[in-house]
Each structure stands twice: as C-alpha cells, then as structure tokens.
N, C-alpha and C positions, 0 to 999 in steps of 0.2 A: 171549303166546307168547315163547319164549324163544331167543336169537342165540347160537350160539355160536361164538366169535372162534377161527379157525386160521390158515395159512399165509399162505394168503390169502381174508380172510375176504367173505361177501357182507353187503352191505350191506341193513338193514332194510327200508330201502323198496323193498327189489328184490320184498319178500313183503308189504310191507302191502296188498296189492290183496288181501289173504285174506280181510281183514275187513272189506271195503268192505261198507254195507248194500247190498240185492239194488237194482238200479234198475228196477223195477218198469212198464213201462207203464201207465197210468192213463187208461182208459176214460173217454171223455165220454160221461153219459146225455143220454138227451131229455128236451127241457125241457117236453113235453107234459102234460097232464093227464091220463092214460086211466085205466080201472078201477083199474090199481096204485093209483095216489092214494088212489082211496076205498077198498082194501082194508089202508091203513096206511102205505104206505111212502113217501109223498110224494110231491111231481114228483119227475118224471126216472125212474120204474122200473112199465116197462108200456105199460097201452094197448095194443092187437090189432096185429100184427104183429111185429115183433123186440123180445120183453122183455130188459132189461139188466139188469145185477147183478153184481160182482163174486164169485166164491166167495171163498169163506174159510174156515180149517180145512182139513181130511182131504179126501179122496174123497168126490165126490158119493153120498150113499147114495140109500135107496128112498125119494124127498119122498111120494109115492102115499099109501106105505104109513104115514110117521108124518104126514101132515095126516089121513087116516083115524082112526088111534088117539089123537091128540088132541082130534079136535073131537065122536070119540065119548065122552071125558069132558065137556067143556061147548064154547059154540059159543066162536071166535074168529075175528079178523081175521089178514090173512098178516102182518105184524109180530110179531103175538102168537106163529104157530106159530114164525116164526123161531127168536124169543128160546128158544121152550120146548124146541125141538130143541137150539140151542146147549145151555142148561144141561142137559139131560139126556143131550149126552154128551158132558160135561165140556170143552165146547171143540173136540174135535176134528172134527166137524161143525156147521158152518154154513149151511145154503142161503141162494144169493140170493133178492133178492127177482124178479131173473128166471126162478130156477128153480120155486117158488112161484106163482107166478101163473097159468099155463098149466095147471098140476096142479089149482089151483082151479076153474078155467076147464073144466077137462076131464070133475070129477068133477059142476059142475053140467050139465053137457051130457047126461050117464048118470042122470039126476037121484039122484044120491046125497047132493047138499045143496043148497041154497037160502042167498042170501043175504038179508039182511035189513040195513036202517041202522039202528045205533046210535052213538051221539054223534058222528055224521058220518061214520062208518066204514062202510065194507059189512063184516060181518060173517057169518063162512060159520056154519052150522047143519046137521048131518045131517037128513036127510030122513030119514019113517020104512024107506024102502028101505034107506038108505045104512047107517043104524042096523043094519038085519036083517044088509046084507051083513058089516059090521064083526064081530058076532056068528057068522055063521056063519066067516068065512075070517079068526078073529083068529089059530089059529097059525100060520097063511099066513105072517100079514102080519107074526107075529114082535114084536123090541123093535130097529128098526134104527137106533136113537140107542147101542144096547148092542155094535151087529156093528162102526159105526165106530170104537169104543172100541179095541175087539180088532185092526182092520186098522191102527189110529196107532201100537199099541204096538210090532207087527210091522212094521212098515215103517221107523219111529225107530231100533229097534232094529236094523235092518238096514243101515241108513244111520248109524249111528255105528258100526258094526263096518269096515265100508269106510274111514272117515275118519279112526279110529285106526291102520287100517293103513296108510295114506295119507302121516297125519304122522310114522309111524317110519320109511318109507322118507325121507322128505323131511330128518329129523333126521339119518340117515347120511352122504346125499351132504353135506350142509350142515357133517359134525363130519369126515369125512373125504374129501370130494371133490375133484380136484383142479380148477382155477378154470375146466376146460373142460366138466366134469361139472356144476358149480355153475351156468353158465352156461344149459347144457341143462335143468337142473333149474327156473331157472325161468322158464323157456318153456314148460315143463310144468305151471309153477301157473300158469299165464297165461294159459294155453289152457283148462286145468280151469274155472278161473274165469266164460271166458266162453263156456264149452259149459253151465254152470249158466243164463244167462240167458237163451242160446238156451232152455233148456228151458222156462223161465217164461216165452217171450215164444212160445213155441210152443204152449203149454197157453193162454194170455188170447185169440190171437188165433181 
C-alpha cells in the first residue's frame, strides 16, 4: 500500500492495522476417542454428541449430497470424502470433519450405507438401497462441489468490488484531507477492521 505525503501527512502505522492477519479464534477439540477416530479423522473430531471441526473454504454446501455421490463411485472413510470434496472444488469447499460425521451417521441410520473396517478405519459403503436411491435422485443431488465453485466466484467478486471502492475513497481523504478528516478517516479503518472480526468471531461461535 502506498502513503501519500501532504500538508499534513498521516502516518503509516495509523493504517497498518489493514494488514494485520485476521486473529482467528481457535477451537479446542475433544480429546476423546469417538466414531470420528475410526472414520479417519483422529482424536479430537466426533464421538455422539457435539461434533467439532473447523470449516474452511466457501459456504457450507450440501455434505448429504456429495458423501452420497462419492461413496457411490467406491466406498470411503470421512477424511477421504473430505479431501475428495476439497479437490473437486477447487478449494473453495471444505467440510469439517464435524460436519461430516453426523451426515454419515445419519445416512447409516436410513440404511443407505453400512460401515465396515479397513486398515483400522471404519469405512462407509453404500448399501444396495443407498445405491438405488443415489441412481434414482442423482439430478436431485446435482455436482455440489460445482455450485460452491459458482457461489466463491460470486461472492469474491463481490467483495473486491466493495474493497476497491473502499480504498479510493480512503486514497482521497489521505491525498486531500484536511488532518481533521484524516483523523476521522482512520477511525473508520478501525472500526471496519474490527467489525471484520466480529464477523469471523460471530460465524465460529
């Protein structure tokens, strides 16, 4: 970012709190051992009542729908679908592995899959029900590693149109305000600043 020096000019560090990285709250899991464990993901994520997991990536999309579409190509454990959802869409969806585990849980309850251990893992298997249903409601269920693709692009780009307007207003007062203006100005990055973290401490909690 670049200062530009006037009458009386503001000082750098009046604005480096722009770039601070986000400060994050950081989740403690439980240190338990529950089904999570054995469906891949380690301590700490699972076990019957409050599963944990940080998101990451985009908006939570339909997990239902892509642990359905992927375990009806071969069977996997929830790390596995994890990973396979990230890559297939391209990062911008990630489920936890809190989100994940309930949906597994939910789908062997309907009996649409069954799990089985392999090399210590429980790994989920469509059932031949779960197979039928996948077949008959696959356009239902869509490609929703494809829809969060579309909602990142739209929302990024929605939010860098905000932020370049943001820093043009901010370059005026800064090349032409006078040091009462300037002053205001950044109590206005100040405040922006930390209505951003309210926001991410309001989304984790």
């Amino acid at each position: 970012m670049t200062y530009v020096k006037v009458g009386h000019p503001m000082h750098s560090n009046e604005f480096q709190d722009m770039r601070r990285p986000a400060d994050r709250r950081r989740g403690r899991h439980h240190q338990d051992h529950g089904l999570g464990a054995d469906l891949g993901f380690g301590p700490g994520f699972g076990g019957p009542g409050r599963p944990r997991g940080r998101r990451r990536g985009g908006r939570g999309g339909d997990v239902r729908a892509a642990a359905l579409l992927l375990l009806a190509e071969e069977p996997k454990h929830g790390y596995q679908l994890i990973q396979e959802i990230g890559e297939r869409s391209q990062g911008s969806w990630t489920p936890s592995p809190g989100s994940i585990y309930p949906v597994l849980q939910q789908l062997e309850d309907e009996g649409l899959l069954s799990f089985q251990r392999v090399d210590g893992r429980k790994t989920a298997t469509l059932t031949e029900e779960g197979a039928a249903y996948v077949a008959e409601h696959r356009e239902q269920l869509g490609t929703p590693w494809e829809d969060q693709r579309g909602d990142q692009r739209r929302e990024m780009h929605e939010l860098s149109t905000s932020l370049r307007s943001f820093i043009s207003a901010w370059k005026q007062v800064a090349q032409a305000g006078t040091p009462a203006q300037q002053e205001k100005a950044t109590a206005v990055v100040e405040e922006a600043r930390k209505a951003m973290y309210r926001i991410l401490a309001d989304d984790e909690s």
